[in-house]
FIKOLLO-832313 format. One record per residue (C-alpha): residue in one letter; x negated, z negated, y. Coordinates in Angstrom, 1 decimal. Last residue first. Layout:
BEGIN
["A"; [X; Z; Y]]
...
//
This chain:
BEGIN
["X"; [20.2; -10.0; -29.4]]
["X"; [23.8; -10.9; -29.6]]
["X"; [24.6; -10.7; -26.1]]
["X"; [25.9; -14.0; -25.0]]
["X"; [29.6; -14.1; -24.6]]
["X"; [31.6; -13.8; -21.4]]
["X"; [34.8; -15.5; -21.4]]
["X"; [33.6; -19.2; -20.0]]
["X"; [31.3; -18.3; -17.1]]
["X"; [33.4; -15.0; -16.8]]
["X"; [36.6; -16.8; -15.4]]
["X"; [33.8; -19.0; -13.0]]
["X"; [32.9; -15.6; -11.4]]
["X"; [36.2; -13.9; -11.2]]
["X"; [38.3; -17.2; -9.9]]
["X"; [35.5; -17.7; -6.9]]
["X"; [35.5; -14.0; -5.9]]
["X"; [39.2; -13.9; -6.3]]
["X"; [39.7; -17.2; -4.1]]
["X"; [37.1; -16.2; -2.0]]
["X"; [38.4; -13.0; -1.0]]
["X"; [41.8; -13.9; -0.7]]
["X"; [40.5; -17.0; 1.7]]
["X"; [39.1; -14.0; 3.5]]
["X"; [42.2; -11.9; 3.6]]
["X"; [43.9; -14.5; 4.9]]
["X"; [41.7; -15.2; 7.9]]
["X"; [38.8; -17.8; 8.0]]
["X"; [38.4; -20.0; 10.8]]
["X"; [35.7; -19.4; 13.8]]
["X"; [35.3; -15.7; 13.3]]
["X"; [32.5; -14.2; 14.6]]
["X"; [33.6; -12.0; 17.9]]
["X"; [29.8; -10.6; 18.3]]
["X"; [27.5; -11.9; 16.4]]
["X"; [25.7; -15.4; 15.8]]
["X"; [24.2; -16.3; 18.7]]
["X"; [20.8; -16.2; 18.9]]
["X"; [18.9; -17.8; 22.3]]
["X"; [15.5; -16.2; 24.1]]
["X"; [13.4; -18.1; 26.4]]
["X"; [10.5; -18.6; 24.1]]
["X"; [10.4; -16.8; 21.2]]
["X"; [12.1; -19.1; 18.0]]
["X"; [12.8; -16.5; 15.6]]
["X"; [10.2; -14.1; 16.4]]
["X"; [7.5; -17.4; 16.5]]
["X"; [8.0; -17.3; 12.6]]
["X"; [8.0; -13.7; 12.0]]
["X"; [4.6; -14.0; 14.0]]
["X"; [3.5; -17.0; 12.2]]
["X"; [4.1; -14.9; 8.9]]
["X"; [1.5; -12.5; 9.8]]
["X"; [-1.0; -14.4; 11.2]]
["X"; [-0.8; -16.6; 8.1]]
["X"; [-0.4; -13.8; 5.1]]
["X"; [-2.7; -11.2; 6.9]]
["X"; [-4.3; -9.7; 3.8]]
["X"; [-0.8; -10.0; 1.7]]
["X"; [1.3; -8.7; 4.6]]
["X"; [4.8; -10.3; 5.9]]
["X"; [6.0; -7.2; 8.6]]
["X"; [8.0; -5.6; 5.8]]
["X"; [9.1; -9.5; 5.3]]
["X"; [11.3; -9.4; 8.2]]
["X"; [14.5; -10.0; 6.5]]
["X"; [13.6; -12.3; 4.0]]
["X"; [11.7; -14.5; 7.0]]
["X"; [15.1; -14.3; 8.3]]
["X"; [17.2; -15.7; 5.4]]
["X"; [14.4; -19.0; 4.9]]
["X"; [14.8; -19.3; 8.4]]
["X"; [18.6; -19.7; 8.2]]
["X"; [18.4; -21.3; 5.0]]
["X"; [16.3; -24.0; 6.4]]
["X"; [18.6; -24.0; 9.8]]
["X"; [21.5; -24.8; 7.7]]
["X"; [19.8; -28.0; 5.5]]
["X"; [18.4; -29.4; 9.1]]
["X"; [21.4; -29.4; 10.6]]
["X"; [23.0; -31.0; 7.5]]
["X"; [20.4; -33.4; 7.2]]
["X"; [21.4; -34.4; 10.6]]
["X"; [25.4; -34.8; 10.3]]
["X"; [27.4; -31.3; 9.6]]
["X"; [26.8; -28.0; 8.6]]
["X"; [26.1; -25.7; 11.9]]
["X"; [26.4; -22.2; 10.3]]
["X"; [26.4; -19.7; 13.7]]
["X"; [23.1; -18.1; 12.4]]
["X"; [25.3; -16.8; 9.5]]
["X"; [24.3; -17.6; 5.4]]
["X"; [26.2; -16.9; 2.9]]
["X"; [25.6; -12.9; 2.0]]
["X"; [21.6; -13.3; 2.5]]
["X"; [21.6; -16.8; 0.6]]
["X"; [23.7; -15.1; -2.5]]
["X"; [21.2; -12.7; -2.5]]
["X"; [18.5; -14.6; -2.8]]
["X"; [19.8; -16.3; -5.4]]
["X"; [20.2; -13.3; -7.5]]
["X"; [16.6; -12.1; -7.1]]
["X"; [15.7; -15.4; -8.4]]
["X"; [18.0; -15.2; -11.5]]
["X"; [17.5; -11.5; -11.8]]
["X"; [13.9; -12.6; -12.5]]
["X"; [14.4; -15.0; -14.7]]
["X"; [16.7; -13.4; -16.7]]
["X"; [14.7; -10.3; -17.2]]
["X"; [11.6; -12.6; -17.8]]
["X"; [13.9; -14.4; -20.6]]
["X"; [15.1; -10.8; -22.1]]
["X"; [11.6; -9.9; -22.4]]
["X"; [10.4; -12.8; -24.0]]
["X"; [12.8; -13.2; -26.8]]
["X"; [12.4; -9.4; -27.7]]
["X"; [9.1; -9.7; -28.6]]
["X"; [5.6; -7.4; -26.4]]
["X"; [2.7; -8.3; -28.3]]
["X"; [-0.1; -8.2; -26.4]]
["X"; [-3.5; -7.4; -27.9]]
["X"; [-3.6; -3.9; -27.1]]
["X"; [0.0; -2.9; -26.5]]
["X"; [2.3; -3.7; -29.4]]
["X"; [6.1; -2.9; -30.1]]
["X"; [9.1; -4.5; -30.4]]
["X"; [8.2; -7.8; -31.8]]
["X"; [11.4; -10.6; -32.6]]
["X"; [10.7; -13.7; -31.0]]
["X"; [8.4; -15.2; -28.3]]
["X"; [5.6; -14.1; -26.5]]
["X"; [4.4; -16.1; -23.6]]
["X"; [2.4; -13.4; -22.0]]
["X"; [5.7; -11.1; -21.5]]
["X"; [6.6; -13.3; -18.8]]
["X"; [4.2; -12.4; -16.7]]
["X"; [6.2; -9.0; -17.1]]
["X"; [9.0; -10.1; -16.4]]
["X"; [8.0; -12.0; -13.2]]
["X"; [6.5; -8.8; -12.0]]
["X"; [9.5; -6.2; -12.7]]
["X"; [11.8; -8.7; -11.3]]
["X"; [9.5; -9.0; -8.2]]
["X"; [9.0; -5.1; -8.2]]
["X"; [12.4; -4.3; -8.1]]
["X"; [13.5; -6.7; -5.4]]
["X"; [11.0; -4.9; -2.8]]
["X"; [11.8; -1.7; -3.8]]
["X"; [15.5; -2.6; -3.1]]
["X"; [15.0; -3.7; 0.2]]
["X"; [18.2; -4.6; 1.3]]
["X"; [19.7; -5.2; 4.5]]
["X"; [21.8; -7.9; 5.9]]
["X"; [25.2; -7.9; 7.7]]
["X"; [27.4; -9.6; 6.1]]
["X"; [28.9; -6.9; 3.9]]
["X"; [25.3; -5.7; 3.1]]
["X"; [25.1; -9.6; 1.7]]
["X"; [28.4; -9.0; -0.5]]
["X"; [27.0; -5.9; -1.8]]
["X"; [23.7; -7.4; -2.7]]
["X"; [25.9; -10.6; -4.4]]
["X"; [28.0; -7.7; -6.3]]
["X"; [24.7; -6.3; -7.7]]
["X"; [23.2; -9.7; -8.7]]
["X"; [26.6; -10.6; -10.6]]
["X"; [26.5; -7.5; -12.3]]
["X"; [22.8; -8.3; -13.6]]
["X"; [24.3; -11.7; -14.8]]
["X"; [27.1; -9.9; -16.7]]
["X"; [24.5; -7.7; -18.2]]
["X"; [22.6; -10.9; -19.2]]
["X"; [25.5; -13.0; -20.9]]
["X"; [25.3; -16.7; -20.4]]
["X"; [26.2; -17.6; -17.1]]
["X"; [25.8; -20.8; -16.0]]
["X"; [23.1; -20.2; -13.3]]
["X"; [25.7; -17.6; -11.8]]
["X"; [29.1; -19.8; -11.6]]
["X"; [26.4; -22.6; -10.5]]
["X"; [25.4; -20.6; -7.6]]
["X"; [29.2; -19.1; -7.1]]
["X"; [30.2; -22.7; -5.3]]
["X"; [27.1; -22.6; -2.7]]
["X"; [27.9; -19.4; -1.7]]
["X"; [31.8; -19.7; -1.4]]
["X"; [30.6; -22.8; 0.7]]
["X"; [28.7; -21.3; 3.1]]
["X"; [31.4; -18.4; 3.6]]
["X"; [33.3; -21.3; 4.5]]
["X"; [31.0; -23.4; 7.0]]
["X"; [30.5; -19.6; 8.7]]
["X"; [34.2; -19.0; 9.3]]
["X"; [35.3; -15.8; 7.3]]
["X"; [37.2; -12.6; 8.3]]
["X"; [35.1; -11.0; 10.9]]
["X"; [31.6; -12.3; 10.0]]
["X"; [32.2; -11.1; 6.4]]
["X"; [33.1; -7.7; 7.8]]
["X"; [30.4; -7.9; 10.0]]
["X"; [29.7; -7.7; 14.3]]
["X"; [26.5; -6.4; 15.5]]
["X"; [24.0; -9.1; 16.1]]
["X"; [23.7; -10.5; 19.7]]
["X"; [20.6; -11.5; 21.1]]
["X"; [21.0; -13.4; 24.0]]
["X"; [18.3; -14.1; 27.0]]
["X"; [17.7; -16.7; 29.3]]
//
């Protein structure tokens, strides 16, 4: 039996995986509540950084065009102060800033799966198993959707699919992942955890 081994991260070095999870799990609401755009936009960038940090790649192309599409959807529903006309759409203010947040939402989420999620998670009871591997999945189909294509949708995702659970093969987790969470992790947390819930309540909605 084979073992792939991921290369080791910075988040995998300082953070136990049922910790890491949680840090994820407590900045979703901290990003949901959020009220100001720009700050929401931040909070997208510093969740792609913080899944980088655990090892995951971005497609930034990929990201761009599904804000750029559900905006634009969006812009259907018009709603609000009109900026300007195309055809017989009127593009308003009120539905371009709630396709922006819509899409930064998702995007956002995603990312905050990418950085909290390790193959090692093991959360506990049955449901718990089940919750971890669901992410886990959900976090490697993200990761090998270059291979995901529209005209082979089935074929194509059955092969990412059957990648993850080949025959003969077992995933750990990376080499030397922590099993408790250093200092300078629980630092992390506590200032990533303190930052995002400090802005929940001092950042004001923009004015427009």
């Amino acid at each position: 039996m084979r073992t792939l081994q991921r290369p080791e991260t910075f988040l995998g070095r300082h953070f136990a995986p049922h910790h890491l999870f949680l840090t994820g799990a407590l900045l979703i609401p901290a990003f949901l509540f959020q009220p100001n755009l720009l700050v929401r936009i931040g909070q997208v960038l510093l969740f792609a950084y913080l899944a980088t940090m655990n090892g995951k790649r971005i497609r930034w192309l990929y990201f761009a065009i599904m804000v750029s599409s559900i905006t634009v959807f969006n812009l259907f529903t018009p709603f609000g102060q009109i900026l300007f006309t195309v055809g017989p759409l009127s593009v308003t203010l009120g539905a371009l800033r709630s396709g922006l947040e819509k899409g930064f939402t998702v995007v956002g989420l995603v990312f905050v799966s990418l950085a909290s999620i390790r193959p090692d998670l093991r959360l506990p009871g049955r449901l718990g198993g089940l919750i971890g591997r669901v992410f886990y999945y959900f976090e490697r189909v993200i990761e090998g959707k270059k291979r995901i294509r529209p005209r082979r949708l089935i074929e194509s995702l059955d092969e990412v699919l059957f990648e993850l659970y080949a025959p003969g093969e077992k995933r750990a987790g990376g080499r030397s992942a922590a099993k408790t969470t250093t200092p300078l992790g629980y630092a992390i947390m506590s200032v990533l955890l303190i930052l995002n819930w400090a802005l929940v309540f001092l950042a004001s909605p923009l004015p427009f």
